[in-house]
TORKOLKOL-508462 format. One record per residue (C-alpha): x, y, z; residue in three letters. Coordinates in steps of 0.25 Angstrom, whole numbers. Layout:
<rs>
<r><px>X</px><py>Y</py><pz>Z</pz><aa>Ala</aa></r>
...
</rs>
This chain:
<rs>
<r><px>-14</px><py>58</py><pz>10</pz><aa>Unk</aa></r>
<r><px>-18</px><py>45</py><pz>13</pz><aa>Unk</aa></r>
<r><px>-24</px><py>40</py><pz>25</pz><aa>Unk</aa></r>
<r><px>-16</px><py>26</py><pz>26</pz><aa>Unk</aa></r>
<r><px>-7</px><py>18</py><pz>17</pz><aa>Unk</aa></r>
<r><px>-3</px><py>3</py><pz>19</pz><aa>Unk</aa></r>
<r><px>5</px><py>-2</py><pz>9</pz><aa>Unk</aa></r>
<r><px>6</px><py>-17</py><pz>10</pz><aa>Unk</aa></r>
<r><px>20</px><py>-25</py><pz>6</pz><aa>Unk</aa></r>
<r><px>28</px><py>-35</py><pz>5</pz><aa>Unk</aa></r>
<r><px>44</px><py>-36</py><pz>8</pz><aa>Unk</aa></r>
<r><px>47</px><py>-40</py><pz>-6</pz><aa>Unk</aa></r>
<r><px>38</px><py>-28</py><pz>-14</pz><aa>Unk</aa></r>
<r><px>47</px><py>-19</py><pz>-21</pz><aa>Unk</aa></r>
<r><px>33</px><py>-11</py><pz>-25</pz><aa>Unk</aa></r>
<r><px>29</px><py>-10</py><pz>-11</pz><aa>Unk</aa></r>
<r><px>43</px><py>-2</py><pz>-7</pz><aa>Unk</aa></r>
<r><px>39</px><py>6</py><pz>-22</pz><aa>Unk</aa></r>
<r><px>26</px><py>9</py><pz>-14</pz><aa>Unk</aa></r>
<r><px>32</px><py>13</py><pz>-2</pz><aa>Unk</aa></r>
<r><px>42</px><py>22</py><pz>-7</pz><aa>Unk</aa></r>
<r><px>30</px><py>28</py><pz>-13</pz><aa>Unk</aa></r>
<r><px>23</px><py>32</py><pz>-3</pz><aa>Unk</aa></r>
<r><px>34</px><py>36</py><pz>4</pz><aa>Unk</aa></r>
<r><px>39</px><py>47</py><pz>-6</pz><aa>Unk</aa></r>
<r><px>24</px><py>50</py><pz>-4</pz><aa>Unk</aa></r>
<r><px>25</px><py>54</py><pz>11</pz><aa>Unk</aa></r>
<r><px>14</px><py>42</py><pz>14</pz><aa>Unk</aa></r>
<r><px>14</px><py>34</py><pz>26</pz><aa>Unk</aa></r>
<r><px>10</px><py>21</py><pz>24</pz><aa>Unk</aa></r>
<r><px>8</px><py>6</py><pz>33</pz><aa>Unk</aa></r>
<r><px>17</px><py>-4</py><pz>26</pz><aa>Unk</aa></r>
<r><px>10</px><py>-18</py><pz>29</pz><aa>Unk</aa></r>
<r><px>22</px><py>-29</py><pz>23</pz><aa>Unk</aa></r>
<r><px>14</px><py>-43</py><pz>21</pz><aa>Unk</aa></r>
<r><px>26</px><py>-50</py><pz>22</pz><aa>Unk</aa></r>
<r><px>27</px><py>-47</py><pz>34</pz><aa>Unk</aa></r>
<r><px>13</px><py>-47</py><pz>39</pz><aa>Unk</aa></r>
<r><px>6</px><py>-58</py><pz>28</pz><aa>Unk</aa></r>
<r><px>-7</px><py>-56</py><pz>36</pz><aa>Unk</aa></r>
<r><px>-10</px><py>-44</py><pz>29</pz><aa>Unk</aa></r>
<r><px>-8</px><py>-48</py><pz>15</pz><aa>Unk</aa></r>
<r><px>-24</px><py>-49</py><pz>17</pz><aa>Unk</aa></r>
<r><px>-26</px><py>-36</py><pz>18</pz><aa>Unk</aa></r>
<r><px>-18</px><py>-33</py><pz>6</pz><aa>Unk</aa></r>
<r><px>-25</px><py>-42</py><pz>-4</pz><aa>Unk</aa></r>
<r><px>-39</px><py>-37</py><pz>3</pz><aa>Unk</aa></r>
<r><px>-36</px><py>-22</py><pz>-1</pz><aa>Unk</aa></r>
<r><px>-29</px><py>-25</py><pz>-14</pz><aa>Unk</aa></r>
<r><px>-34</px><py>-39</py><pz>-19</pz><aa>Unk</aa></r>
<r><px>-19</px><py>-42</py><pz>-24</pz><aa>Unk</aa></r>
<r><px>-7</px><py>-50</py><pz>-14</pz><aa>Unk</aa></r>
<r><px>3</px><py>-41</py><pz>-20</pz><aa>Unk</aa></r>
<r><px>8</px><py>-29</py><pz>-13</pz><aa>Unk</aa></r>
<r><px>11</px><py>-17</py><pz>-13</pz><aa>Unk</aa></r>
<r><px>-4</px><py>-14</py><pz>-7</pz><aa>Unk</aa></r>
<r><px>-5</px><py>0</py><pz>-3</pz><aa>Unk</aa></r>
<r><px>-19</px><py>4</py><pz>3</pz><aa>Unk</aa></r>
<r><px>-20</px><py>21</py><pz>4</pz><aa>Unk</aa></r>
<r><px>-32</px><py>23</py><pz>14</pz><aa>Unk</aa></r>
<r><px>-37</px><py>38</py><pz>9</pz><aa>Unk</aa></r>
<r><px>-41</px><py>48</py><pz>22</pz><aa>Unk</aa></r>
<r><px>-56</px><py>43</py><pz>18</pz><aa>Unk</aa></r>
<r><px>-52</px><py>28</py><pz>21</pz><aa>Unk</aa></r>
<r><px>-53</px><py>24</py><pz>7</pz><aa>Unk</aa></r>
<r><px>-42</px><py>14</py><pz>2</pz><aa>Unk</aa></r>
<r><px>-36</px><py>14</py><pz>-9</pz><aa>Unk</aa></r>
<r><px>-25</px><py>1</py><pz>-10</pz><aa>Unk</aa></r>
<r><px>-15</px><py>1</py><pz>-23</pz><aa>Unk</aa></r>
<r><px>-8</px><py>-13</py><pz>-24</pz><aa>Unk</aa></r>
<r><px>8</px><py>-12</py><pz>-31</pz><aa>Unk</aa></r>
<r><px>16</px><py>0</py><pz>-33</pz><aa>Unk</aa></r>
<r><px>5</px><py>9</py><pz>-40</pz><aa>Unk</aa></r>
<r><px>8</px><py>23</py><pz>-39</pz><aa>Unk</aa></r>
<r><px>-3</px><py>26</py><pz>-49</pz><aa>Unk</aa></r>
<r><px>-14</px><py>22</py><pz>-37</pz><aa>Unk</aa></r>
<r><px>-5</px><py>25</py><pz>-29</pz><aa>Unk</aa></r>
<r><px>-2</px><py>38</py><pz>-29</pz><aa>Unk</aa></r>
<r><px>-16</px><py>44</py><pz>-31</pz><aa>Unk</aa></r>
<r><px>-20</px><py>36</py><pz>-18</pz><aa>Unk</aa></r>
<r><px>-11</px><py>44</py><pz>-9</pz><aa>Unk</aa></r>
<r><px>-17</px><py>58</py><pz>-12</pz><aa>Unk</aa></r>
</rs>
């Protein structure tokens, strides 16, 4: 299992809810960071994903290695939660 998951949205994403409802049926925890609603850290987003479109989901492994999947991919996904 993963170490960390933030999954970066917006109020308006129908694929971030997808991801969500992913993990969830998963058992994962996650930190939901909404730039709507804290624009500030759009930054960071585009800094571990080089795109401005969200869903951004980052999966910090037990080793502290990162491994971020931008949209609703379950074929990266997946595989980063084992």
């Amino acid at each position: 299992m993963p170490k960390n998951i933030t999954i970066f949205t917006s109020n308006t994403c129908g694929y971030c809810v997808m991801v969500k409802k992913y993990l969830s049926s998963k058992g994962a925890t996650y930190e939901e960071v909404n730039i709507d609603e804290h624009p500030e850290r759009q930054k960071d987003a585009y800094a571990l994903s080089g795109q401005l479109a969200v869903p951004v989901t980052v999966v910090t492994k037990q080793d502290d290695s990162q491994q971020v999947v931008v949209g609703y991919n379950l074929a990266q996904l997946a595989p980063a939660l084992t």
